[in-house]
C-alpha positions as CSV (number, residue, x, y, z in Angstrom):
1,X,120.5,171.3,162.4
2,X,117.8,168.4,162.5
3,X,116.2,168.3,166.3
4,X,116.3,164.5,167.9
5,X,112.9,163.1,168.1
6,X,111.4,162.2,171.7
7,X,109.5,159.4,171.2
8,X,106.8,159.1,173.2
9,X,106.0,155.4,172.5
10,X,109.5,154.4,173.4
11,X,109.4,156.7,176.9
12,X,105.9,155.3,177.1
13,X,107.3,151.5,176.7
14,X,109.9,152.5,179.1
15,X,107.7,153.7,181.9
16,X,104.9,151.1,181.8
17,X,107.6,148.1,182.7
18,X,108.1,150.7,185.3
19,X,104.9,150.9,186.4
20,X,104.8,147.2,186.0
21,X,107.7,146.4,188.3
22,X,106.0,148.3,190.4
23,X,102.7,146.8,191.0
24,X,104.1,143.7,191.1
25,X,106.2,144.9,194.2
26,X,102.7,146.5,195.7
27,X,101.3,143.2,195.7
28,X,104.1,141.3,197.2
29,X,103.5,144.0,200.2
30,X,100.1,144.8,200.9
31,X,98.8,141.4,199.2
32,X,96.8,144.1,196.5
33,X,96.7,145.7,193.1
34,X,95.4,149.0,192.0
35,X,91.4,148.4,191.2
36,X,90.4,151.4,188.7
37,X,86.9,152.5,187.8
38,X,85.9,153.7,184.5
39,X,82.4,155.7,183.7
40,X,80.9,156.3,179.9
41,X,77.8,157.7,179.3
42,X,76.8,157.3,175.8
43,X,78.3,155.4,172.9
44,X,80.7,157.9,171.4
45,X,83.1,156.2,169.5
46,X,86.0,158.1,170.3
47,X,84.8,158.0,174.7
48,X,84.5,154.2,173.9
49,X,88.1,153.7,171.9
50,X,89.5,155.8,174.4
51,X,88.2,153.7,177.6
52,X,88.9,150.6,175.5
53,X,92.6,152.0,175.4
54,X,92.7,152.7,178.9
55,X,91.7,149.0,179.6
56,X,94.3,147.6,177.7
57,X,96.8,150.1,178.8
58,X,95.9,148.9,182.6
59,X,96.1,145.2,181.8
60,X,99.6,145.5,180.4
61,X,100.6,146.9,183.6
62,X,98.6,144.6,186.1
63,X,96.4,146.9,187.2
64,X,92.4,145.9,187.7
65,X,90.2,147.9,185.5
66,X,86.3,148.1,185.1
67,X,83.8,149.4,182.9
68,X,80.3,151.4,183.5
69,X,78.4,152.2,180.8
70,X,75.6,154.6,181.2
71,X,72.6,155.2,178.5
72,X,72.6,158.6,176.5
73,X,69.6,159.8,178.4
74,X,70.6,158.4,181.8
75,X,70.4,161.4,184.5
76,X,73.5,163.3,186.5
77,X,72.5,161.9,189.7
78,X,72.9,158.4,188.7
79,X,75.9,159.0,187.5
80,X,76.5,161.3,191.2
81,X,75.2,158.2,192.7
82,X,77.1,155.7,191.4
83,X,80.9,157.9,192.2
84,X,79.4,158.4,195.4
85,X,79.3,154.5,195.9
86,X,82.5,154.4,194.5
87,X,84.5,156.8,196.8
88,X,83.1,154.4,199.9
89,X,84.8,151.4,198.4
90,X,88.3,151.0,199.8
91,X,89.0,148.1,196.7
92,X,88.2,151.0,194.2
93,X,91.4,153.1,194.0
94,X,90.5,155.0,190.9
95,X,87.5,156.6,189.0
96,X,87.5,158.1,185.8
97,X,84.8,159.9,183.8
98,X,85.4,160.0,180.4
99,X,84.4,162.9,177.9
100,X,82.2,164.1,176.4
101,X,79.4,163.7,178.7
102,X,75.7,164.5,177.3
103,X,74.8,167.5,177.2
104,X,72.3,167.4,180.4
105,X,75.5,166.6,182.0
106,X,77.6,169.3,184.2
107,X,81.4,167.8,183.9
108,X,83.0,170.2,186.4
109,X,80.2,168.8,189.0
110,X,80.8,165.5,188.3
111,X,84.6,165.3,188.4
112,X,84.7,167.3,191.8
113,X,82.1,164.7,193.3
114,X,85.3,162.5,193.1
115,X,87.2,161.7,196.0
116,X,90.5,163.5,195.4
117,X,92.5,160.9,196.2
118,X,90.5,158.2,193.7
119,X,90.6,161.4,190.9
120,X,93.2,159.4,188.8
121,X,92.5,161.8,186.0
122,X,93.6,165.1,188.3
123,X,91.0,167.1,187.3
124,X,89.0,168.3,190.4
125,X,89.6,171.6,192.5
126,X,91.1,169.5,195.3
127,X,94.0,168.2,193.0
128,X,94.3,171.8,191.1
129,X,94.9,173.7,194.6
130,X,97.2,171.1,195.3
131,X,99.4,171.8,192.5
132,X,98.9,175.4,192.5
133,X,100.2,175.2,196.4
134,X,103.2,173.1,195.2
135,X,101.4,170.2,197.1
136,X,101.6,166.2,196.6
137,X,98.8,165.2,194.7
138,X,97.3,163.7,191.3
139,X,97.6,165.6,188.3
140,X,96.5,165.7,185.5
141,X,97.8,163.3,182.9
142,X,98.4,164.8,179.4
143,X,100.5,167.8,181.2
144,X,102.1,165.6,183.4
145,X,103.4,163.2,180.1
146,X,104.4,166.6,178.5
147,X,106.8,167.0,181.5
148,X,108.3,163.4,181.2
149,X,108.7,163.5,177.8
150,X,110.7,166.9,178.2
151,X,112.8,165.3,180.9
152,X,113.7,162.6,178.8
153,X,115.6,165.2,176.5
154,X,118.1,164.9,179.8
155,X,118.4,168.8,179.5
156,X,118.8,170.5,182.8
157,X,115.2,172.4,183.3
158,X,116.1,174.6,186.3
159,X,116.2,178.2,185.7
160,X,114.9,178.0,181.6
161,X,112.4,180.2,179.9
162,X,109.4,178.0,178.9
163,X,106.6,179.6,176.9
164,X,103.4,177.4,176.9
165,X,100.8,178.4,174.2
166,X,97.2,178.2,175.6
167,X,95.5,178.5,178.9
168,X,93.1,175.4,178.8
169,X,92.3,173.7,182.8
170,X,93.3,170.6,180.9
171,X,96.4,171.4,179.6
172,X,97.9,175.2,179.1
173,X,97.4,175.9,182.8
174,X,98.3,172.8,184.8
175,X,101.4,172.5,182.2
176,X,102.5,175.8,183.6
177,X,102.5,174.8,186.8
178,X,104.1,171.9,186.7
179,X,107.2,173.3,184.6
180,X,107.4,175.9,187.9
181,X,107.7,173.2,189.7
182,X,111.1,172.1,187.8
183,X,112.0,176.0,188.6
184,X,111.4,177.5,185.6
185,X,110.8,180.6,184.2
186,X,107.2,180.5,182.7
187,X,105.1,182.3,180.6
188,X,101.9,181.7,179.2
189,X,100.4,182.8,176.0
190,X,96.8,183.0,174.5
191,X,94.9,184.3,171.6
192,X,95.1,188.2,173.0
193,X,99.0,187.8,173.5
194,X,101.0,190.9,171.7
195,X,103.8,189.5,169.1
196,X,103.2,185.9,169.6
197,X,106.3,185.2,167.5
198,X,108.4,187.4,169.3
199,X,107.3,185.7,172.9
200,X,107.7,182.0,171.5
201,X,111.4,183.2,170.0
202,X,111.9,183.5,173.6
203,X,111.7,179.9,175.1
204,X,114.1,177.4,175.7
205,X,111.1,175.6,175.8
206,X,107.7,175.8,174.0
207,X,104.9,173.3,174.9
208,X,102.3,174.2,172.3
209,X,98.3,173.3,173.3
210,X,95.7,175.5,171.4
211,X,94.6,173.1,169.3
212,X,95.0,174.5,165.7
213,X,96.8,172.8,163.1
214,X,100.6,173.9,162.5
215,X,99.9,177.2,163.6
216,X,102.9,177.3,165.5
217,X,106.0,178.3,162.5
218,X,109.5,176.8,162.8
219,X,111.0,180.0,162.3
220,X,109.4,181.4,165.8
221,X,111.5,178.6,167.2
222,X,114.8,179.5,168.7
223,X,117.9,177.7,168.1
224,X,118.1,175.1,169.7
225,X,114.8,174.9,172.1
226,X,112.9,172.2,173.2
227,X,109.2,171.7,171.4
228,X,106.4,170.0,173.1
229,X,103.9,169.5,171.0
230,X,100.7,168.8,172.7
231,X,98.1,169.3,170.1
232,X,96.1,166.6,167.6
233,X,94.3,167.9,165.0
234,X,93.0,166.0,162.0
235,X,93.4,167.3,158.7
236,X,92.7,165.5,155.2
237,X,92.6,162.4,157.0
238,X,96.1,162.7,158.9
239,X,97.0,163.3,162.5
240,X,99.0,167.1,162.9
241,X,100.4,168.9,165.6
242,X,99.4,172.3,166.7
243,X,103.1,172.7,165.2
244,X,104.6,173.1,161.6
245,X,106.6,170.0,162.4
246,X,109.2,169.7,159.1
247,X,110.6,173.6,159.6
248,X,110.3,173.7,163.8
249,X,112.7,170.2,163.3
250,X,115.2,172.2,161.6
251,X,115.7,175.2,164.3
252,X,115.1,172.4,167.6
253,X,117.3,170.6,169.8
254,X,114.1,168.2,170.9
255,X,111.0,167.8,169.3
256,X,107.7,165.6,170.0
257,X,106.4,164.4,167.1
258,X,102.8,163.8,165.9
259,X,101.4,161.3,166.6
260,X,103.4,159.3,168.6
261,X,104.8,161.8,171.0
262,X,103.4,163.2,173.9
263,X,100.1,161.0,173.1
264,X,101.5,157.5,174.3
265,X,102.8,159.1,177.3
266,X,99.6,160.5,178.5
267,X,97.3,157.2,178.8
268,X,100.4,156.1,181.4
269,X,100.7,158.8,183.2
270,X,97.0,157.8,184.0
271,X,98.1,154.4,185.5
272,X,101.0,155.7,186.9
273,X,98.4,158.2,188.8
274,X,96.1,155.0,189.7
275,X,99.4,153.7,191.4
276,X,99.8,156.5,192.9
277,X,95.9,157.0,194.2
278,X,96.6,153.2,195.4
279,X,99.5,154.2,197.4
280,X,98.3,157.8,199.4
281,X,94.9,155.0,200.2
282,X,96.9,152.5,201.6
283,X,99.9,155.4,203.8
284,X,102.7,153.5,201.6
């Protein structure tokens, strides 16, 4: 048994001319396109390559993006004041702050000085209680493209055994709720879990997000599950999964691969979340 490959830069093809279609019907309507608003502080070359990425991803679709670029030593409030600016403009629809900040910097603060409907990223406590109460809202984006890349398998979800490993606010956590949504069965494992091989032999799905390099073994793997495999971790120069890709492929259904899995995926889902920020702002 060889597991077919989702591939996430096909899915993530596949849902920008969705998004595109989309926005173009937006502005046929309301006469408007999604305006987003993206804050670095510092020049860290991965916060930079990511923002650049997210520009480029944004153009593609038609959606407006700009830039802010803060000094190293620039202070929290300007960055406070600035959002705060930001959340008053009705032709901003989006704001996102990328990481890492400075260290002087509280990120938890800054994100939940967002409006919750301009939080594109779904990272404040507004959008968190809104998926813990089974809410609409905006979620967050790398656990959101986890779920679309396990729909795309076209295996029925309702009623499964998922088993997500880690319990991150990024991932592990909002990935859990999400799959409840779908009405699954879901349990989440960490580093004080009993038997972790026995646990993950469990799933008919496993989303994997610790962040250690193929530290998850194919022959936990039960026949036939799905693998999401959210982590990237470089080692000797290469891109890995937190999974042992070559022997989880042979006991699979679906697999993610790294890269070029759940990663392409993700910096849509943050459009697709700008589009829908733009909507909820404008009652369509």
């Amino acid at each position: 048994m060889s597991a077919t490959i989702l591939d996430g830069k096909l899915l993530a093809a596949q849902l920008k001319q969705r998004l595109t279609e989309e926005i173009i019907q937006l502005r046929k309507a309301v006469k408007e396109i999604p305006r987003v608003f993206s804050i670095v502080v510092g020049n860290d070359p991965a916060s930079l390559s990511y923002a650049a990425s997210q520009q480029k991803t944004a153009e593609n679709v038609g959606i407006h993006y700009e830039l802010q670029n803060f000094k190293v030593d620039s202070s929290q409030e300007d960055v406070l004041n600035l959002i705060n600016e930001l959340n008053s403009y009705n032709h901003v629809h989006g704001i996102i702050v990328n990481k890492p900040l400075p260290a002087h910097m509280n990120f938890r603060a800054i994100i939940n000085a967002i409006s919750p409907y301009k939080d594109i990223e779904g990272m404040n406590l507004m959008n968190f209680g809104l998926l813990l109460m089974r809410e609409k809202g905006i979620f967050p984006c790398t656990p959101s493209a986890a779920l679309e890349l396990l729909k795309s398998s076209g295996v029925s979800l309702k009623g499964k055994h998922a088993v997500v490993i880690g319990r991150s606010e990024i991932v592990g956590k909002p990935v859990a709720l999400l799959l409840l949504r779908e009405d699954m069965t879901v349990t989440i494992c960490h580093s004080k879990t009993i038997d972790l091989p026995h646990v993950v032999a469990s799933g008919d799905v496993v989303v994997a997000a610790l962040g250690k390099p193929g530290f998850v073994k194919g022959e936990w793997i039960k026949d036939g599950a799905i693998v999401i495999d959210v982590g990237i971790n470089q080692v000797d120069g290469k891109i890995v999964g937190d999974v042992e890709f070559s022997s989880a492929q042979q006991k699979a259904s679906y697999i993610t691969p790294v890269p070029g899995g759940v990663g392409p995926v993700t910096s849509v889902m943050l459009m697709n979340n700008a589009v829908k920020a733009f909507k909820i702002q404008n009652s369509l």
